[in-house]
C-alpha positions as CSV (number, residue, x, y, z in Angstrom):
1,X,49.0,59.2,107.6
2,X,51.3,57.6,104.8
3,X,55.1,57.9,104.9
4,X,56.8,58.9,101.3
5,X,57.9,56.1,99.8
6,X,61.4,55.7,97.8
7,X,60.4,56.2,94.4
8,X,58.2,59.7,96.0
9,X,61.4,60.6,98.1
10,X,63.5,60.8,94.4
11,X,61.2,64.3,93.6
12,X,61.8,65.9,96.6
13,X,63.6,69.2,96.1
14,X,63.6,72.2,98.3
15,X,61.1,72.8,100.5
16,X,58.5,75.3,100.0
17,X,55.5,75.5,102.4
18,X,52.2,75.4,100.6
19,X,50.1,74.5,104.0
20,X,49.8,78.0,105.2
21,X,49.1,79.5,101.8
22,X,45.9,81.1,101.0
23,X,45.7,80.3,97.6
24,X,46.6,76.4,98.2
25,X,42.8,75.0,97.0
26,X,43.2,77.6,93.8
27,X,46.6,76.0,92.5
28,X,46.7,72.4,94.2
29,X,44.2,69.4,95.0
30,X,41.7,70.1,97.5
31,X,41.7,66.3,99.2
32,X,45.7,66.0,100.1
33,X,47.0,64.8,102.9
34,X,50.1,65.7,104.8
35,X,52.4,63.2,103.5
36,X,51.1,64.1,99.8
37,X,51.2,68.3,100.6
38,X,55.0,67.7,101.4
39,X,55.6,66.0,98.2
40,X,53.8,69.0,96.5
41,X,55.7,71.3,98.7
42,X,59.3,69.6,97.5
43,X,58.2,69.9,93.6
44,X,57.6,73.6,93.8
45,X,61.2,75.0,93.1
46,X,61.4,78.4,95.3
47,X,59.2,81.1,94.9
48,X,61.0,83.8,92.0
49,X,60.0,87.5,92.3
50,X,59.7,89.2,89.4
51,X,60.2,93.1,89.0
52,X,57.4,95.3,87.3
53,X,57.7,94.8,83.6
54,X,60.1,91.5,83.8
55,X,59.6,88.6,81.8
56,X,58.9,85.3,83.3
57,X,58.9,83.5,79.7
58,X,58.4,83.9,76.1
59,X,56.9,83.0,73.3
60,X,58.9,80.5,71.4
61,X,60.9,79.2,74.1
62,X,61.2,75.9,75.2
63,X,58.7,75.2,77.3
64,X,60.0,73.2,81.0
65,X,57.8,74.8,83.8
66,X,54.4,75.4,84.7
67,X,54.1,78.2,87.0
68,X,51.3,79.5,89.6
69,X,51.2,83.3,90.8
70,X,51.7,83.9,94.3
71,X,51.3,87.3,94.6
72,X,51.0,90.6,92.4
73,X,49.5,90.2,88.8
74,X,50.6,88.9,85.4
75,X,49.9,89.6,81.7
76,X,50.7,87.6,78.5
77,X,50.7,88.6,75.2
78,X,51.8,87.2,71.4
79,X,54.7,89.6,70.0
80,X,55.8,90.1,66.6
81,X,59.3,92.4,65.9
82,X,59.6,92.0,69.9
83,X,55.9,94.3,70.1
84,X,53.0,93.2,71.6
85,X,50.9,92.2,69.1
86,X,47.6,91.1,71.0
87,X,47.4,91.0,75.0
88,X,45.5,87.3,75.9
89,X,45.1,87.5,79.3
90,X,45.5,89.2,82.7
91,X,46.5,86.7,85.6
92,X,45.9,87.3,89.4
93,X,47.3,85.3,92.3
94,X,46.1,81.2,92.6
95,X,46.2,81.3,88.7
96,X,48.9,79.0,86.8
97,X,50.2,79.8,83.4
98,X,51.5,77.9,80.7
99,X,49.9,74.7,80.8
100,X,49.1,75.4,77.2
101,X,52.7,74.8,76.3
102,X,52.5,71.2,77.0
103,X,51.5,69.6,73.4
104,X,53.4,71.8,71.8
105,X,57.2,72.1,74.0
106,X,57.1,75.9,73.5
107,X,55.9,78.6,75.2
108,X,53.2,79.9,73.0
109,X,52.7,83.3,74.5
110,X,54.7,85.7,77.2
111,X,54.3,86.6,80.2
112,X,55.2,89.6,82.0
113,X,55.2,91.2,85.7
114,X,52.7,94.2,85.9
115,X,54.0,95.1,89.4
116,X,56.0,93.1,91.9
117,X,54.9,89.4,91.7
118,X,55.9,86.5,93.1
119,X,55.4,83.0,91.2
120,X,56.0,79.3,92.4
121,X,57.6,77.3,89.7
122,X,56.4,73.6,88.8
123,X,59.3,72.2,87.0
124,X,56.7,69.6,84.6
125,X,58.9,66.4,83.9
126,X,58.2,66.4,88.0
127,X,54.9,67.3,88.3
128,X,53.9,64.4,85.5
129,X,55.8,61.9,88.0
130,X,54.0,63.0,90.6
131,X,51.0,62.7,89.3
132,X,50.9,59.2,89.3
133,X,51.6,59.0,93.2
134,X,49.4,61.7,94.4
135,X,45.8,61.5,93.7
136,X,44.3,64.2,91.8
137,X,47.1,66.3,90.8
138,X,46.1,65.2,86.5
139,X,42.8,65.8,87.5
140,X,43.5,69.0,89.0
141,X,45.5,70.0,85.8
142,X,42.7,69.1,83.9
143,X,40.3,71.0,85.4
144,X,42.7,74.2,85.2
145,X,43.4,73.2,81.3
146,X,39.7,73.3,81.0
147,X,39.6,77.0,82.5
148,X,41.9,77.9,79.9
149,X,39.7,76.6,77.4
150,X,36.7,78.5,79.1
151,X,38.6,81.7,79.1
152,X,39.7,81.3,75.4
153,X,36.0,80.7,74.3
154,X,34.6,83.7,76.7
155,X,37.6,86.0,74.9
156,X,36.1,84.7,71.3
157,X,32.3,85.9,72.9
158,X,33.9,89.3,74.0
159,X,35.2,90.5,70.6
160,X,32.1,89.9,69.6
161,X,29.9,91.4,71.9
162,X,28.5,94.6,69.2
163,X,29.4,97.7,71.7
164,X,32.4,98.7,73.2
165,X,30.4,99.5,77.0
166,X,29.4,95.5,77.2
167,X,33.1,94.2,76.0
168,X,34.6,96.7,78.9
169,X,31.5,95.9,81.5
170,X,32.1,92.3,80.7
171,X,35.8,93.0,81.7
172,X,35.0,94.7,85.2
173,X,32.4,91.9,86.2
174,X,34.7,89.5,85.3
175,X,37.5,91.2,87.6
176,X,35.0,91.0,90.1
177,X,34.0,87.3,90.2
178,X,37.8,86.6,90.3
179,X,38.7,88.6,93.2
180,X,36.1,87.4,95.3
181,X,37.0,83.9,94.4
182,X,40.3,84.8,96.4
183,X,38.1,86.2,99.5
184,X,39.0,89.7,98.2
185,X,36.6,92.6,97.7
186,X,34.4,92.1,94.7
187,X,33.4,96.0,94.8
188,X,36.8,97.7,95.0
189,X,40.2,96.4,93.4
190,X,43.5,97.5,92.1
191,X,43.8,97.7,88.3
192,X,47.3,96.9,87.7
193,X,46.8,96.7,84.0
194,X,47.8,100.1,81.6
195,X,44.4,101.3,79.7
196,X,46.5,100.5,76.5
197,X,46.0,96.7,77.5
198,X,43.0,96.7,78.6
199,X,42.2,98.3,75.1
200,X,44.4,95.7,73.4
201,X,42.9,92.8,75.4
202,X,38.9,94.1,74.6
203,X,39.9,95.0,70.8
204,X,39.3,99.1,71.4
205,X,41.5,101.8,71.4
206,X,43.2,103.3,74.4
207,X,40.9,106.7,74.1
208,X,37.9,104.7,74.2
209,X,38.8,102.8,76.8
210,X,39.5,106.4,79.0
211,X,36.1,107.5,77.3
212,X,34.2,104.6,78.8
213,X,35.7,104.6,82.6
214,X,34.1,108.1,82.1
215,X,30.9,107.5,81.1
216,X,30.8,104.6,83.5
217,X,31.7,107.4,86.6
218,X,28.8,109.8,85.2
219,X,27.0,106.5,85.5
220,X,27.6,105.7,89.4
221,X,28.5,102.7,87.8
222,X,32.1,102.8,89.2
223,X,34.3,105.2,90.2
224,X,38.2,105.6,89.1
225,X,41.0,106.8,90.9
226,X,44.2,106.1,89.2
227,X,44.2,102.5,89.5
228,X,41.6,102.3,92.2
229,X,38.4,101.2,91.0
230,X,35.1,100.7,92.6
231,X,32.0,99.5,91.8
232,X,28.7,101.0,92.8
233,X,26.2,99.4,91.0
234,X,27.1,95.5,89.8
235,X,23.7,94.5,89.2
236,X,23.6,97.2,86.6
237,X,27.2,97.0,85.4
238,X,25.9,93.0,84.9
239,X,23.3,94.4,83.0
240,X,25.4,96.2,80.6
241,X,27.3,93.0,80.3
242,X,24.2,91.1,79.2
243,X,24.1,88.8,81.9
244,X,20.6,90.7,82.8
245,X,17.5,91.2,80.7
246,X,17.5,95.2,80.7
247,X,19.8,97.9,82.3
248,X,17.8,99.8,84.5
C-alpha cells in the first residue's frame, strides 16, 4: 500500500471517514486504495447539516465547493425577486451538486434542505489538486458532470411529453430507479418534496398534480399517504411513462 507523499500530505485537512459510508461508490472512485481513501477522507471539510428549508448556496454566488448529500434530500431552483422561479432538480443522498458552477465561478442555481440533511463539502481548488495524484477522481467528475447533462436532456424530454399522467409517471419511475440505486426500496419511498414542486419541476399546476396522485390511487397504481408513497404496479406505471408499448 502506498504512503502519502509530501506534496499529497499539503491537502490533508480534517478527517472525515468515508470507508464506512454507504454511499462511498455513489460520490467517490470505485478502485481506491487506502492510502488514496485517506487523502479523499482529509479533502472532505466536515459534514454541515442543514435545517428544513436552509440554503446551502445560491444562485449568483461565487462558486468555491462542490458538495455530495449524505443524508436527507435537496432541491434547487432559479429565483427571480428572491421567488422560485422554476425547480430543476430534486437530489437524494450519494448525489453531488454544483459541479455545473465550475466554467462559470458562480453558483448558477440554489439549493435548499427539504428536511434535515447532512452534506460533505469538497472545497474544489483541492479536489482539482487531487486529482492529479489519485487516479480517477477527473474521471469520476466526469462521469457525474455527464449525469448532469443526462438529467438536463431527460428534464427537456419531460416537458414535452404531451400529457400531464406520463410527465408525473415519468417522475415516480424515476424516484424509483434512484432509490434502489442506493439499496433502498424501489416500491415504497418518502416524498419529501411539496406538490407545488413537484408541479413546478413537471410544468403543471399544484391541483393537477393532487388530481393525478388521485387518479393514480383509483388506479392501484400507487397509493399516497401524506408523504408515503407506494407503488403497486411499476410495470404499468412504466407504461404510462412510455417506456412500454401499451398500458394494460
Amino acid at each position: 500500500m502506498r504512503r502519502p507523499s509530501q506534496e499529497s500530505k499539503e491537502l490533508l485537512g480534517p478527517n472525515v471517514d468515508c470507508r464506512h459510508c454507504s454511499l462511498v461508490t455513489l460520490c467517490l472512485p470505485v478502485a481506491v486504495d487506502e492510502a488514496e481513501l485517506a487523502m479523499l477522507e482529509r479533502v472532505i471539510k466536515h459534514r454541515r447539516l442543514l435545517a428544513r428549508g436552509e440554503e446551502l448556496f445560491r444562485r449568483g454566488e461565487r462558486f468555491h465547493s462542490v458538495y455530495a448529500i449524505k443524508s436527507g434530500s435537496m432541491k434547487t431552483f432559479t429565483t427571480a425577486d428572491r421567488k422560485v422561479v422554476q425547480v430543476t432538480g430534486f437530489h437524494l443522498p450519494g448525489e453531488l451538486l454544483a459541479l455545473d458552477a465550475v466554467g462559470a465561478g458562480v453558483y448558477q442555481y440554489s439549493a435548499r434542505a427539504l428536511e434535515t440533511a447532512s452534506v460533505c463539502e469538497f472545497p474544489f481548488n483541492r479536489l482539482e489538486d487531487l486529482g492529479t495524484l489519485v487516479r480517477g477522481v477527473q474521471r469520476q467528475l466526469l462521469r457525474i458532470m455527464s449525469r448532469q447533462i443526462e438529467h438536463d436532456l431527460s428534464l427537456h424530454v419531460l416537458h414535452c411529453k404531451s400529457t400531464a399522467p406520463a410527465r408525473l409517471a415519468t417522475f415516480l419511475v424515476n424516484l424509483s430507479m434512484r432509490f434502489a440505486e442506493r439499496g433502498l426500496s424501489r416500491a415504497e419511498f418518502h416524498l419529501s418534496m411539496s406538490r407545488a414542486d413537484i408541479g413546478n419541476y413537471l410544468g403543471l399546476a399544484k391541483e393537477t398534480v393532487s388530481r393525478l396522485f388521485t387518479e393514480f390511487q383509483e388506479r392501484q397504481l400507487v397509493s399516497v399517504r401524506r408523504k408515503s408513497l407506494r407503488i403497486h404496479d411499476l410495470y404499468k406505471l412504466e407504461s404510462l411513462a412510455g417506456l412500454h408499448a401499451t398500458v394494460a
